[in-house]
PAZAPA-4460 file (N, C-alpha, C; in steps of 0.05 Angstrom, whole numbers, plus 32768, in hexadecimal, padded with zeros to 4 digits):
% residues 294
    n_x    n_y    n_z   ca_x   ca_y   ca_z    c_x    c_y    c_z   seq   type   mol
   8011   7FE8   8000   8000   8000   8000   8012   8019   8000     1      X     A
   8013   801D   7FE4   802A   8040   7FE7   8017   804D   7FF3     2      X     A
   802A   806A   7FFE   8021   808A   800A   802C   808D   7FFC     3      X     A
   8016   80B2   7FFB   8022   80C1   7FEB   803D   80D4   7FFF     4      X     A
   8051   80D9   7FE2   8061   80E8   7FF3   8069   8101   7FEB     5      X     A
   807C   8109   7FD8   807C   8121   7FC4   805F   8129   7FBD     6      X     A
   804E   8118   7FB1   802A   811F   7FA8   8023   812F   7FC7     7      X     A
   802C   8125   7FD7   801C   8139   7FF3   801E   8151   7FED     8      X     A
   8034   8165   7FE3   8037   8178   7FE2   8021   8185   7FCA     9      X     A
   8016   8175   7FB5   800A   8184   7FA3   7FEE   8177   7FA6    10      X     A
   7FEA   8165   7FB3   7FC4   8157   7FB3   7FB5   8167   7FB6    11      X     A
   7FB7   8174   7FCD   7FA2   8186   7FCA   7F97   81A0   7FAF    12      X     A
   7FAC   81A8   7FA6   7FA1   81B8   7F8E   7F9E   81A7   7F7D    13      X     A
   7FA4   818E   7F74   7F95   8182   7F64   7F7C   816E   7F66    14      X     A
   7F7B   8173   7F7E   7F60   816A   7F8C   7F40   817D   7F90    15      X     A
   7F47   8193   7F7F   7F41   81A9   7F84   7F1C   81AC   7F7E    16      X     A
   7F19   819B   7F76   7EFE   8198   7F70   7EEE   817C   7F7C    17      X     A
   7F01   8171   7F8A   7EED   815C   7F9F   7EDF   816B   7FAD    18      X     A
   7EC4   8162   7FA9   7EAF   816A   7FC1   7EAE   815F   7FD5    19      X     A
   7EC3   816C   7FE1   7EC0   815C   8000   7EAD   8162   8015    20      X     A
   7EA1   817C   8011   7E84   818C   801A   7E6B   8180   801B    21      X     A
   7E6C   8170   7FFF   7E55   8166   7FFD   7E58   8146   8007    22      X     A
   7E6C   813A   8007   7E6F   8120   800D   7E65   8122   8032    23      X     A
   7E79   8136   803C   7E6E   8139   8050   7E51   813D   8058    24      X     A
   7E48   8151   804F   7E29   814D   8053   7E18   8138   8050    25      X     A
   7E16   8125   803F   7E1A   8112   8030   7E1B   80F7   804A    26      X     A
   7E39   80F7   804D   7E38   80E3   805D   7E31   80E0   8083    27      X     A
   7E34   80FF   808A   7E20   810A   80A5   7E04   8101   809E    28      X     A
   7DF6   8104   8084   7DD2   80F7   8087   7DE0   80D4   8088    29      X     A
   7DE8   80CE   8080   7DED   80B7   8084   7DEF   80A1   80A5    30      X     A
   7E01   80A9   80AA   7E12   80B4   80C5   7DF5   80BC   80DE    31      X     A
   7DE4   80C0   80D9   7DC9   80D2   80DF   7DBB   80B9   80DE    32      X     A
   7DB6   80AE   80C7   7D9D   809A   80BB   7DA2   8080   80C5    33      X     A
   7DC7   8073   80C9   7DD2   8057   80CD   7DDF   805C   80ED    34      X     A
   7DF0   806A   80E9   7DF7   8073   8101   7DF4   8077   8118    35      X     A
   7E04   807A   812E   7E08   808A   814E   7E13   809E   815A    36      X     A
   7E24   80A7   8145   7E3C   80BA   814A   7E33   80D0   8147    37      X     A
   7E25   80ED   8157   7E21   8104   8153   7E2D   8118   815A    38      X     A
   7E26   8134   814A   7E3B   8145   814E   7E32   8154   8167    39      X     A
   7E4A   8163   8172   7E51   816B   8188   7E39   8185   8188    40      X     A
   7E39   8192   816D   7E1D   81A8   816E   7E10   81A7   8156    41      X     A
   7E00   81B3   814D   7DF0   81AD   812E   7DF8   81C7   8125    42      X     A
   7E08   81D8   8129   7E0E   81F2   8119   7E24   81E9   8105    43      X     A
   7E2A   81FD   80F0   7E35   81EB   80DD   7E51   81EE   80E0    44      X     A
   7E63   81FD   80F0   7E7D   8202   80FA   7E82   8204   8119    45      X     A
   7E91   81F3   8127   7E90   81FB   8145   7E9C   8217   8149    46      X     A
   7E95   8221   8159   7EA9   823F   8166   7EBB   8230   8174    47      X     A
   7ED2   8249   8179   7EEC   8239   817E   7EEC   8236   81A0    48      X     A
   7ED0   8248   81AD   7ED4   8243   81CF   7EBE   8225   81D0    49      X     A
   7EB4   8220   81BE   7EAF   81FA   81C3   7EC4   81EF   81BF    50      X     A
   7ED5   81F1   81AA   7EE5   81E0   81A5   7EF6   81DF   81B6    51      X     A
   7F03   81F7   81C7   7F0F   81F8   81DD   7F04   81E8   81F2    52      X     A
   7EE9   81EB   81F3   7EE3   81DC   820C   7EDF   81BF   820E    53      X     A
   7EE3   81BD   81F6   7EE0   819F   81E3   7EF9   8190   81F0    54      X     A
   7F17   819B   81EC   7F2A   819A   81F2   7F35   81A1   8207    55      X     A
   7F23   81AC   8215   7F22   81A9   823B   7F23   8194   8239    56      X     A
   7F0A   818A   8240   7EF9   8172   8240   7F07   8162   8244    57      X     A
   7F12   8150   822D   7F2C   8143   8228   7F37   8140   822F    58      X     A
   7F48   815B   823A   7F5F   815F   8243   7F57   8149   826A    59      X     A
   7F43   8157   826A   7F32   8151   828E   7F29   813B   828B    60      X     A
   7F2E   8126   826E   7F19   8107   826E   7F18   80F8   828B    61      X     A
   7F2B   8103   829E   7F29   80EC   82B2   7F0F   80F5   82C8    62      X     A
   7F06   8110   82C8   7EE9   8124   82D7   7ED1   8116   82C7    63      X     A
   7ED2   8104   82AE   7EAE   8103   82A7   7EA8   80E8   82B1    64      X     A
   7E94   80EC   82AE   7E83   80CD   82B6   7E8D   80B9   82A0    65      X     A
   7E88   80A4   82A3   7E88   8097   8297   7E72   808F   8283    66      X     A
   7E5F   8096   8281   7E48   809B   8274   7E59   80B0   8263    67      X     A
   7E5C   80C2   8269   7E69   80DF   824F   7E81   80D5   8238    68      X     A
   7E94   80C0   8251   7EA8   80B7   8244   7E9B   8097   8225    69      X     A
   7E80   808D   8234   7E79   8082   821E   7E6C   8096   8200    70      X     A
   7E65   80A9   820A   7E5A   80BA   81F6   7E69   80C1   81E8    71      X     A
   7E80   80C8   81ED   7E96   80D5   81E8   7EA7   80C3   81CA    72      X     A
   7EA6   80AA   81D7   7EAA   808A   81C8   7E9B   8091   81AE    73      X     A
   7E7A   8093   81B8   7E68   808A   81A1   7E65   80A2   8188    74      X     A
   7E6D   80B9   8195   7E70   80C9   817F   7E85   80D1   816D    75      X     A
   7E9A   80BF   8178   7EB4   80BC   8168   7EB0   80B6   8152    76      X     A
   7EBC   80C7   8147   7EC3   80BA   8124   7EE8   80B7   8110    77      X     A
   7EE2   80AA   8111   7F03   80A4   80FB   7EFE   809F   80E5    78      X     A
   7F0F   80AC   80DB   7F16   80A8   80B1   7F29   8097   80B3    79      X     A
   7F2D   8087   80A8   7F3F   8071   8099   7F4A   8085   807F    80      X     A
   7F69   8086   8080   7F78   8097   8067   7F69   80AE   8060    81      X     A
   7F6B   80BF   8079   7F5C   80DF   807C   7F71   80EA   806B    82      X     A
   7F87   80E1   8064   7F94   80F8   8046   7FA2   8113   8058    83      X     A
   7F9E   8128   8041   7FA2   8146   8056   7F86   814D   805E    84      X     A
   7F79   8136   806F   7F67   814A   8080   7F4D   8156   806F    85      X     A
   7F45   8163   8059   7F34   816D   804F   7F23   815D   8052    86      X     A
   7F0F   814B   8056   7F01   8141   805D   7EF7   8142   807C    87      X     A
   7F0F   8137   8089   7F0B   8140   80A2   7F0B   8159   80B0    88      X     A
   7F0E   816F   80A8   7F07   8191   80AE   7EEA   818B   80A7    89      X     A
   7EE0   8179   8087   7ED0   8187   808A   7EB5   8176   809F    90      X     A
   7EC0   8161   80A6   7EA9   8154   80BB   7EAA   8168   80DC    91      X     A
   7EC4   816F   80D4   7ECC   8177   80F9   7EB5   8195   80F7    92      X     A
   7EBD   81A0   80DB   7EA7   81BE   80D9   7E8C   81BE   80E1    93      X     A
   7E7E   81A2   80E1   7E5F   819C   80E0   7E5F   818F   80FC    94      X     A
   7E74   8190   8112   7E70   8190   812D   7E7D   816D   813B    95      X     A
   7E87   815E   811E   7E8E   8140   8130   7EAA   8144   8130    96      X     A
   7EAD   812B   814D   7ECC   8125   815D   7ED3   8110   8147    97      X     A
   7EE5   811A   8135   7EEE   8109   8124   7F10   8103   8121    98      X     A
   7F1A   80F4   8125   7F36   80EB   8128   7F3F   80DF   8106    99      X     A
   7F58   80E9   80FB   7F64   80DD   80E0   7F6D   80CF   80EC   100      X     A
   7F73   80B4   80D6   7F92   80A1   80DA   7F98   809D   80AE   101      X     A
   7FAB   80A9   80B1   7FB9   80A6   8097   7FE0   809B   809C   102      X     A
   7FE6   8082   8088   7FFB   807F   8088   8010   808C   8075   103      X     A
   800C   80A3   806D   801E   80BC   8061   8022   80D1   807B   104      X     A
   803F   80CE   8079   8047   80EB   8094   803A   8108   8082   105      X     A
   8049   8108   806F   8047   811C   805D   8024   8124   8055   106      X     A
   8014   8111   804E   7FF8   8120   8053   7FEE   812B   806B   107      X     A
   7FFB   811B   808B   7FEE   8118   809B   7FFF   813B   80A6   108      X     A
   8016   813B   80A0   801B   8154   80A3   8004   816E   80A0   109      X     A
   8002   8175   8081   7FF5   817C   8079   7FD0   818A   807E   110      X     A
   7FC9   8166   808E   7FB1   8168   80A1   7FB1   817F   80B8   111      X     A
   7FD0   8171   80C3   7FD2   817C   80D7   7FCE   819D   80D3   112      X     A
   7FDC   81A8   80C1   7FE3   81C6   80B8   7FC1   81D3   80C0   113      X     A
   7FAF   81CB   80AE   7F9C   81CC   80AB   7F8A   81CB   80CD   114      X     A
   7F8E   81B8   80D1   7F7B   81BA   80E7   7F86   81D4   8105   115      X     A
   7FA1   81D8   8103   7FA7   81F1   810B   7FA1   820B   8109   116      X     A
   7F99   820B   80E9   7F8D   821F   80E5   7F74   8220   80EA   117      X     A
   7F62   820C   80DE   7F4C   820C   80EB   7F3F   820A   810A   118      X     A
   7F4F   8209   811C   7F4D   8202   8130   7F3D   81EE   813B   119      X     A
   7F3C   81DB   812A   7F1F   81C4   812F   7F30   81B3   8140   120      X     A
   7F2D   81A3   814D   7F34   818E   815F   7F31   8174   8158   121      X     A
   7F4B   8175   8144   7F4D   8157   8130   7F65   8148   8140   122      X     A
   7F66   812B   8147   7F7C   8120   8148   7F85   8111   8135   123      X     A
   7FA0   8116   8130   7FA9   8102   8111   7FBC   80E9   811E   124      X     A
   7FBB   80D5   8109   7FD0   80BB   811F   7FD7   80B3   8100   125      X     A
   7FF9   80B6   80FF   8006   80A4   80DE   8004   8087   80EB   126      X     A
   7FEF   807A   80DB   7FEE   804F   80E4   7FE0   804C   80C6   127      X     A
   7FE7   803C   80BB   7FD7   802B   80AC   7FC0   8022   80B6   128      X     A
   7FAB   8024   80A1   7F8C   801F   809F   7F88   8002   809F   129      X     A
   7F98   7FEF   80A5   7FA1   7FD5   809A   7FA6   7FC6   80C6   130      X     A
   7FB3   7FD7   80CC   7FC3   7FD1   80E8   7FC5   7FF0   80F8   131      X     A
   7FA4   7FF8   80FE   7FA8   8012   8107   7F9A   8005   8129   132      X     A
   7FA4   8016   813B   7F9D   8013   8153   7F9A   802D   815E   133      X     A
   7F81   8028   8172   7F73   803E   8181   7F73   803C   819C   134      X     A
   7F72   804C   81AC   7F6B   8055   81C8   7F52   8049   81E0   135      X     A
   7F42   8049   81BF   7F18   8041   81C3   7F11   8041   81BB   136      X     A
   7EF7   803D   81B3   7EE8   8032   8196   7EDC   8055   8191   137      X     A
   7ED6   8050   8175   7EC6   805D   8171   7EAC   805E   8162   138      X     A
   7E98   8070   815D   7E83   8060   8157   7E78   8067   8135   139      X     A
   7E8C   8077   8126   7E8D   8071   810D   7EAF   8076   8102   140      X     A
   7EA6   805E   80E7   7ECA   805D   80E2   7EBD   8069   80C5   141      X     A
   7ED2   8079   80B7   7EC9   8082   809C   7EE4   807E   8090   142      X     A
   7EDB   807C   8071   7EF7   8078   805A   7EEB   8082   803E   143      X     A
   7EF2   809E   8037   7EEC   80A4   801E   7F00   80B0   800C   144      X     A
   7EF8   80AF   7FF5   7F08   80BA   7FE4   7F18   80A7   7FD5   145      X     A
   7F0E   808D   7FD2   7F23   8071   7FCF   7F3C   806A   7FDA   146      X     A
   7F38   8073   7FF0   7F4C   8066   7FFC   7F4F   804A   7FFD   147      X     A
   7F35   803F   8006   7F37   8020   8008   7F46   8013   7FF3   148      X     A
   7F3C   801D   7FD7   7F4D   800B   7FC6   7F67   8015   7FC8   149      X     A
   7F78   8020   7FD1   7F94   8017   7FD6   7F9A   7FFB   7FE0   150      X     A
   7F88   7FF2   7FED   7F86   7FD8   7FF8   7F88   7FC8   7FE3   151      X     A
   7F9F   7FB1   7FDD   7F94   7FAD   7FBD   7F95   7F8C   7FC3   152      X     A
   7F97   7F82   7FDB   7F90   7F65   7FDF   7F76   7F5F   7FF8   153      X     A
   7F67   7F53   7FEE   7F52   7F4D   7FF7   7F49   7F50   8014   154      X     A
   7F5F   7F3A   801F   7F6A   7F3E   802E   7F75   7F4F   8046   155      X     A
   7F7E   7F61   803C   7F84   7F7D   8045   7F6B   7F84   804F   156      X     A
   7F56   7F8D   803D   7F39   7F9B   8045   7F34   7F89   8055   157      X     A
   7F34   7F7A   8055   7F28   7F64   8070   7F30   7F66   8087   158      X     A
   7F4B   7F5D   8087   7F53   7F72   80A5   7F54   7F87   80AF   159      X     A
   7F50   7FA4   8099   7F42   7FBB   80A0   7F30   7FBA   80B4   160      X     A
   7F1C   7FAD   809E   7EFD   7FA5   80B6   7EF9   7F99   80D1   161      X     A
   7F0D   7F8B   80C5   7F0C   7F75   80E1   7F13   7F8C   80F8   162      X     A
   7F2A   7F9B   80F4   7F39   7FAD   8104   7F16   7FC9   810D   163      X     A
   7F0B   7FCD   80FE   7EF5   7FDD   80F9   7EEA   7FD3   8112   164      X     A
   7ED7   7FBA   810A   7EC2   7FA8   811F   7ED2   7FB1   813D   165      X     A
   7EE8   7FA7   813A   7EF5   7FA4   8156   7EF7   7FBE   8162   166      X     A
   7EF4   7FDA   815C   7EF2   7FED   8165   7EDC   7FF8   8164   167      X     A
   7EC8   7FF1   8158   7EB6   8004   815F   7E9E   8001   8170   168      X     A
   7E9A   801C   8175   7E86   8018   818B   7E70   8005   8181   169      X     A
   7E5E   7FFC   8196   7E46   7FE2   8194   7E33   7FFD   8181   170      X     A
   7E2A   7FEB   816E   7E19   7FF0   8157   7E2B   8009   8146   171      X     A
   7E3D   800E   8148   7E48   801F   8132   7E52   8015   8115   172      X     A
   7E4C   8026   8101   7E5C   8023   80EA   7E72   802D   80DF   173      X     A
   7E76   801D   80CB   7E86   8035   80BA   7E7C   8030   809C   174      X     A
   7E86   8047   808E   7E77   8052   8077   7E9B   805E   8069   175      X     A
   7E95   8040   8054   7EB3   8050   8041   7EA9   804D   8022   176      X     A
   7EB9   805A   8010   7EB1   8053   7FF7   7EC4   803C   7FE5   177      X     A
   7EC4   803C   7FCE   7ED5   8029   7FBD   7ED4   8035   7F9F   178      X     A
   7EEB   8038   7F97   7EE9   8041   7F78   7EDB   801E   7F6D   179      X     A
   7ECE   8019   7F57   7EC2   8007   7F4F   7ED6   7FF7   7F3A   180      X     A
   7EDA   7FDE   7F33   7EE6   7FD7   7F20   7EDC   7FE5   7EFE   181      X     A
   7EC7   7FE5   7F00   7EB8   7FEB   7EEC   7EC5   8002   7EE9   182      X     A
   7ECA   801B   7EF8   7ED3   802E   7EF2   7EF3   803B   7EE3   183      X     A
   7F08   8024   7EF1   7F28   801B   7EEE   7F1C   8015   7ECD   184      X     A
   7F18   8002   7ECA   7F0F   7FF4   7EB6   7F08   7FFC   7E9D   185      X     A
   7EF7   8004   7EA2   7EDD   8018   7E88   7EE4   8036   7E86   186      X     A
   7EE4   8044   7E98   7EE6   805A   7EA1   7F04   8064   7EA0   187      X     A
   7F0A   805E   7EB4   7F28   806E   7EAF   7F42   8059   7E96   188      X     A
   7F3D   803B   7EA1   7F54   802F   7E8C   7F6D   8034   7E86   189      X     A
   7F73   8033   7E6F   7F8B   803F   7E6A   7F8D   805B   7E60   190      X     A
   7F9A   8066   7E68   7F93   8086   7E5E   7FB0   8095   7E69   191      X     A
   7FA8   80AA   7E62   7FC1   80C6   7E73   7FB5   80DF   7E75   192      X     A
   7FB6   80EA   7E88   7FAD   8100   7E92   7FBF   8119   7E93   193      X     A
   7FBE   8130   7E8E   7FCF   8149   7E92   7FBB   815B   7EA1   194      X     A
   7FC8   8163   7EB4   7FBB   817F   7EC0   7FD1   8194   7EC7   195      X     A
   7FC2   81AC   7EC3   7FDB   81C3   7EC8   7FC8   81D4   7ED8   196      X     A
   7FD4   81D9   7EEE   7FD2   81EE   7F09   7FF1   8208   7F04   197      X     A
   7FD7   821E   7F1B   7FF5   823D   7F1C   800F   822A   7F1F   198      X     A
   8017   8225   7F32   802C   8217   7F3E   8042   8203   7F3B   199      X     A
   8029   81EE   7F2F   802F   81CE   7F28   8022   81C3   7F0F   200      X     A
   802C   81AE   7F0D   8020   819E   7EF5   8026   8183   7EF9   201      X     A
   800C   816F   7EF2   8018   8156   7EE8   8011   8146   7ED3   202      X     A
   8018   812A   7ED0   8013   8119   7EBC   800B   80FB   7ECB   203      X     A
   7FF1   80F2   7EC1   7FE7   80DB   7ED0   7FE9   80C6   7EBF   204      X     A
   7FFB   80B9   7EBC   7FFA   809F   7EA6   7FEB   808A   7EB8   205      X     A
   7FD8   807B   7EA9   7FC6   8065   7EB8   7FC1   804D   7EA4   206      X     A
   7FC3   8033   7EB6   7FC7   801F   7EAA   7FB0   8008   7EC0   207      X     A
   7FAB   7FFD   7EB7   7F90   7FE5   7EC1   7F94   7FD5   7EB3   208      X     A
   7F9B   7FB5   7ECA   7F9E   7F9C   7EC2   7F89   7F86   7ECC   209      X     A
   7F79   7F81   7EAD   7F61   7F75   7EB9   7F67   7F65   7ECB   210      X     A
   7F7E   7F53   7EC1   7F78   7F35   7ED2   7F86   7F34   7EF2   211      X     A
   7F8F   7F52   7EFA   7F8E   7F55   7F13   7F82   7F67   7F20   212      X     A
   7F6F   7F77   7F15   7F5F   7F8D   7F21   7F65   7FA0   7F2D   213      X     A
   7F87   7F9F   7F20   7F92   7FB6   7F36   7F9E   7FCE   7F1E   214      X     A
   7F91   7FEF   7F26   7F99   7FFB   7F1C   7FB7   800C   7F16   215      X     A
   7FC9   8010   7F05   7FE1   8022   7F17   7FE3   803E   7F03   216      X     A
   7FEC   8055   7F0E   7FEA   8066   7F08   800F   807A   7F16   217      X     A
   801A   8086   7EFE   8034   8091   7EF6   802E   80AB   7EF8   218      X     A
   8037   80BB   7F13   803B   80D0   7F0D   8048   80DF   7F0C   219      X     A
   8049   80F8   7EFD   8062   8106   7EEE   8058   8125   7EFD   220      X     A
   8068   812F   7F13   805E   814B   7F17   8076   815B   7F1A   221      X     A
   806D   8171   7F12   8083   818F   7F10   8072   819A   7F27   222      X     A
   8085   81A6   7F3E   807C   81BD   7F45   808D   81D1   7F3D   223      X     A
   8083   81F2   7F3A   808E   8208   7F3D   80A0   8212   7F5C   224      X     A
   80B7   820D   7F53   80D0   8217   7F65   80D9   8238   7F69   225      X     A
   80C7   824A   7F56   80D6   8265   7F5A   80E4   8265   7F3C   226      X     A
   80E5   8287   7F33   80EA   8289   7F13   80E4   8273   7F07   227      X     A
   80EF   826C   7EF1   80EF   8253   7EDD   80F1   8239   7EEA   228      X     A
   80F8   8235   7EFC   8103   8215   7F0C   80E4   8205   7F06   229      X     A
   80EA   81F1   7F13   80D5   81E5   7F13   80DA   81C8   7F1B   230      X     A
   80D8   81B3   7F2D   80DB   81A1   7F3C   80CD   818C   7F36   231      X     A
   80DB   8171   7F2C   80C4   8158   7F1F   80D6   813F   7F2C   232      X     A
   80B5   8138   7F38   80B9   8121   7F4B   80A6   810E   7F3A   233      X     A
   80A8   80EF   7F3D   8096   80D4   7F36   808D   80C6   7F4E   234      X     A
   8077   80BD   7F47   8065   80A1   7F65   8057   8094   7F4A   235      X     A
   805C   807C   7F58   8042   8073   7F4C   803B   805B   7F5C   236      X     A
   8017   805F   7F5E   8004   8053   7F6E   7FF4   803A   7F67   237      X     A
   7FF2   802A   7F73   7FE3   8017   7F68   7FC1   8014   7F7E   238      X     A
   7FB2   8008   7F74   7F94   8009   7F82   7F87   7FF7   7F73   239      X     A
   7F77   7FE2   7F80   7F63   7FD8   7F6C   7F42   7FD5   7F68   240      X     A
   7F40   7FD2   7F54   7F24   7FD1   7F56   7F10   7FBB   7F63   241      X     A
   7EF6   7FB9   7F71   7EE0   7FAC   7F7B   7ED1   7FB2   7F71   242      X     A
   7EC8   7F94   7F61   7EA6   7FA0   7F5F   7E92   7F9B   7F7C   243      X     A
   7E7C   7FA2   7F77   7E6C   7FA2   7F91   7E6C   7F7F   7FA1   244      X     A
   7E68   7F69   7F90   7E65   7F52   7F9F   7E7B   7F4F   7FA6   245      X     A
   7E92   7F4F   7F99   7EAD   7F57   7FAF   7EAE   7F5D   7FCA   246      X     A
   7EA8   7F7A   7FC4   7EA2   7F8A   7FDD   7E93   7F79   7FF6   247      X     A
   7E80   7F70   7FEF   7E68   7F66   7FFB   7E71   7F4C   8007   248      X     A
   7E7C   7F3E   7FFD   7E90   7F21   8000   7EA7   7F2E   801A   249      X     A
   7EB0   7F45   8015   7EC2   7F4A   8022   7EB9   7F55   8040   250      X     A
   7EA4   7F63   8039   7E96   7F69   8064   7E87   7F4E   806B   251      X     A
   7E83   7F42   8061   7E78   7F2B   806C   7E97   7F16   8077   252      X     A
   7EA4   7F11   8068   7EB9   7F03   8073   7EC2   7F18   8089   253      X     A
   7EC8   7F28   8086   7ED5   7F41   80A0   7EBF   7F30   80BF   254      X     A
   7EA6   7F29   80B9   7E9A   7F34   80CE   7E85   7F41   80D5   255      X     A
   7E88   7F54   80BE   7E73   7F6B   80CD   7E5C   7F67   80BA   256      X     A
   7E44   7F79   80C9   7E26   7F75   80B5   7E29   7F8B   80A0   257      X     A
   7E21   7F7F   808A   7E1B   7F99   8076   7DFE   7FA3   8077   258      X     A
   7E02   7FBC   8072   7DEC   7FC6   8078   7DDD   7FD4   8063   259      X     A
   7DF3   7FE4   804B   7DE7   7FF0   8037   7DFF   7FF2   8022   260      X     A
   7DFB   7FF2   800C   7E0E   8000   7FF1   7DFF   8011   7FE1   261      X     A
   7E0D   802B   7FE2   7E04   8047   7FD2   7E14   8048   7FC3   262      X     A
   7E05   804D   7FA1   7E11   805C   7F94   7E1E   807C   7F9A   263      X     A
   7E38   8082   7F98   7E40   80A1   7FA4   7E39   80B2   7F98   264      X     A
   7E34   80B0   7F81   7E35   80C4   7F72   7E0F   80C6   7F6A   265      X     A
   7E07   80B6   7F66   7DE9   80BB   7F68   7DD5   80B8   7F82   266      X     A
   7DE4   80A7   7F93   7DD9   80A2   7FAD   7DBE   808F   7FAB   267      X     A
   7DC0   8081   7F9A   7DAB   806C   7F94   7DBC   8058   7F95   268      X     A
   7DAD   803B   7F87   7DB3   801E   7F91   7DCC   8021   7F81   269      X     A
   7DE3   800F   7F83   7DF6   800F   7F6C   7DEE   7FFF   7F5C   270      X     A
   7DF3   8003   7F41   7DF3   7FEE   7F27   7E0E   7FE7   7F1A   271      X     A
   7E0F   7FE4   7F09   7E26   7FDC   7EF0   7E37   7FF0   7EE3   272      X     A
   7E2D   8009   7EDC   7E38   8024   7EDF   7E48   803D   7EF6   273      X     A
   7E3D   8027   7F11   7E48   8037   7F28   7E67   8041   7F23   274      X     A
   7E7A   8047   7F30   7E9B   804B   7F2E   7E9D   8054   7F48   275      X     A
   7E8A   8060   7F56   7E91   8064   7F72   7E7A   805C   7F86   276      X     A
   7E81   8046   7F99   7E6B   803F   7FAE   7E70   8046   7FC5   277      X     A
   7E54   804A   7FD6   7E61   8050   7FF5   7E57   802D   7FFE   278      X     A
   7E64   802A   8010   7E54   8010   8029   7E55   8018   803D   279      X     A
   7E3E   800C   8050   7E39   800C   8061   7E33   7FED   8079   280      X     A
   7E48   7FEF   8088   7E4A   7FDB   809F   7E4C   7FDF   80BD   281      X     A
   7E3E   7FC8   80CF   7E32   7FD1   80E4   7E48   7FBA   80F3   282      X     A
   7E52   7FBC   810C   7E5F   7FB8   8123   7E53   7FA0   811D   283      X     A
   7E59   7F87   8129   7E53   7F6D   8123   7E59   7F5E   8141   284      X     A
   7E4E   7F5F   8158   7E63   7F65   8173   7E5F   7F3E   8175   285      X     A
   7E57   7F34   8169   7E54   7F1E   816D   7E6F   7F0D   815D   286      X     A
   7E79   7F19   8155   7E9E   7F11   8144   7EB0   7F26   814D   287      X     A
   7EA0   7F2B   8168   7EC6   7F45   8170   7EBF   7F3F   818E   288      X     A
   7EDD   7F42   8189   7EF0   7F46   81A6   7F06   7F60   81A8   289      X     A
   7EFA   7F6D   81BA   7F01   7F89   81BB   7F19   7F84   81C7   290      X     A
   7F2C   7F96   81B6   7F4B   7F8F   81BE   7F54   7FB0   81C1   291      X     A
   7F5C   7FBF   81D6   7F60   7FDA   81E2   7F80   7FD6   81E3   292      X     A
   7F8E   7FDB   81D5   7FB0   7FDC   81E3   7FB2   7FEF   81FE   293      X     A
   7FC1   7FEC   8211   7FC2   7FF9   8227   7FDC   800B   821D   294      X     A
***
């Protein structure tokens, strides 16, 4: 599973048109409809003397009840490969205790930058989504933006989940998406991409091999150094595709109950044209054994 590393420095301007606004909204009705985990207020940005007191709080965890300290649990939320954070600002803006874990220093940097400025009360932890460990459960796990398919053996996603079940709070989910094979496939294939930004530029060579479902993609980026300079670094990523019974094969062996698959992009049932799905899975407490490292 590569991170990104040089790419940290330029993702976000070329990310520049993910709606991460609306995903968020999006996946809060969700979160609302399947869910346990609620936000700390219903205004759509905390002020920074909650968030301070947010971070009292915390700071004083050993003064609440234990009743507060379960609440506290159930409204937790974690991203699986939160990236730089844009996603997570924008859940923390709409009032939830949400924690990143990304295994790039260099994105998680980045997060970090961000949530400084924003002053939201994000904690970030560099662990793999694969072998990540927590404190305490929490009561939603989230993964968007395809991350999952970096996961490119079966395998892998399985012990994600398994790792999921085992932390989260009783009746919690999590809600991640999946680029679709159909999409690698049909959709993107083989191709090359150019984009040019003020600053930077790159080149996306992409290659898809049916008979392993795994996509890889070459990239070629310049950034702007000052006068004429200009700085060119290479990565290249691999990720593969699932189609949905995949998927579906795969939370069931994990463990956990499935509960729903959304099309993302229309938010209806998925079909044969999908390229991006969300799922939805529920705590399974009858295949976990809650494992707390001290």
């Amino acid at each position: 599973m590569d991170s990104y590393s040089d790419f940290a420095l330029v993702y976000d301007t070329f990310m520049d048109e993910t709606p991460y606004s609306e995903w968020a909204d999006y996946i809060s009705e969700l979160i609302s409809k399947y869910g346990i985990s609620k936000p700390k207020k219903s205004g759509p940005v905390l002020e920074k003397e909650d968030s301070d007191q947010d971070s009292s709080n915390k700071d004083n965890s050993n003064d609440v009840s234990e009743e507060e300290m379960l609440s506290q649990e159930r409204d937790l939320i974690v991203e699986l490969g939160c990236g730089t954070g844009s996603f997570a600002e924008e859940m923390a803006s709409r009032g939830y205790d949400i924690m990143g874990i990304d295994n790039s220093q260099q994105m998680l940097q980045i997060a970090i930058n961000k949530k400084d400025k924003s002053g939201h009360d994000i904690m970030y932890l560099e662990q793999d989504m694969r072998e990540f460990e927590l404190f305490c459960t929490a009561g939603t796990f989230l993964s968007v933006c395809d991350s999952v398919n970096y996961l490119t053996e079966v395998q892998d996603v399985v012990k994600m989940l398994k790792l999921v079940n085992n932390y989260l709070y009783p009746d919690g989910i999590i809600i991640f998406d999946f680029n679709t094979l159909h999409k690698y496939r049909d959709v993107i294939g083989d191709t090359t991409i150019a984009e040019d930004r003020e600053d930077c530029a790159f080149i996306w060579d992409n290659w898809f091999d049916s008979d392993t479902s795994i996509n890889e993609y070459d990239l070629t980026i310049f950034v702007h150094e000052g006068d004429n300079r200009y700085r060119k670094f290479n990565e290249t990523h691999f990720q593969r595709g699932y189609t949905l019974d995949e998927m579906l094969s795969i939370v069931k062996e994990s463990g956990m109950e499935f509960v729903k698959a959304i099309d993302a992009d229309t938010h209806e049932d998925p079909d044969e044209d999908s390229e991006r799905i969300y799922i939805i899975a529920r705590k399974n407490s009858e295949n976990n054994t809650r494992v707390i490292e001290e």
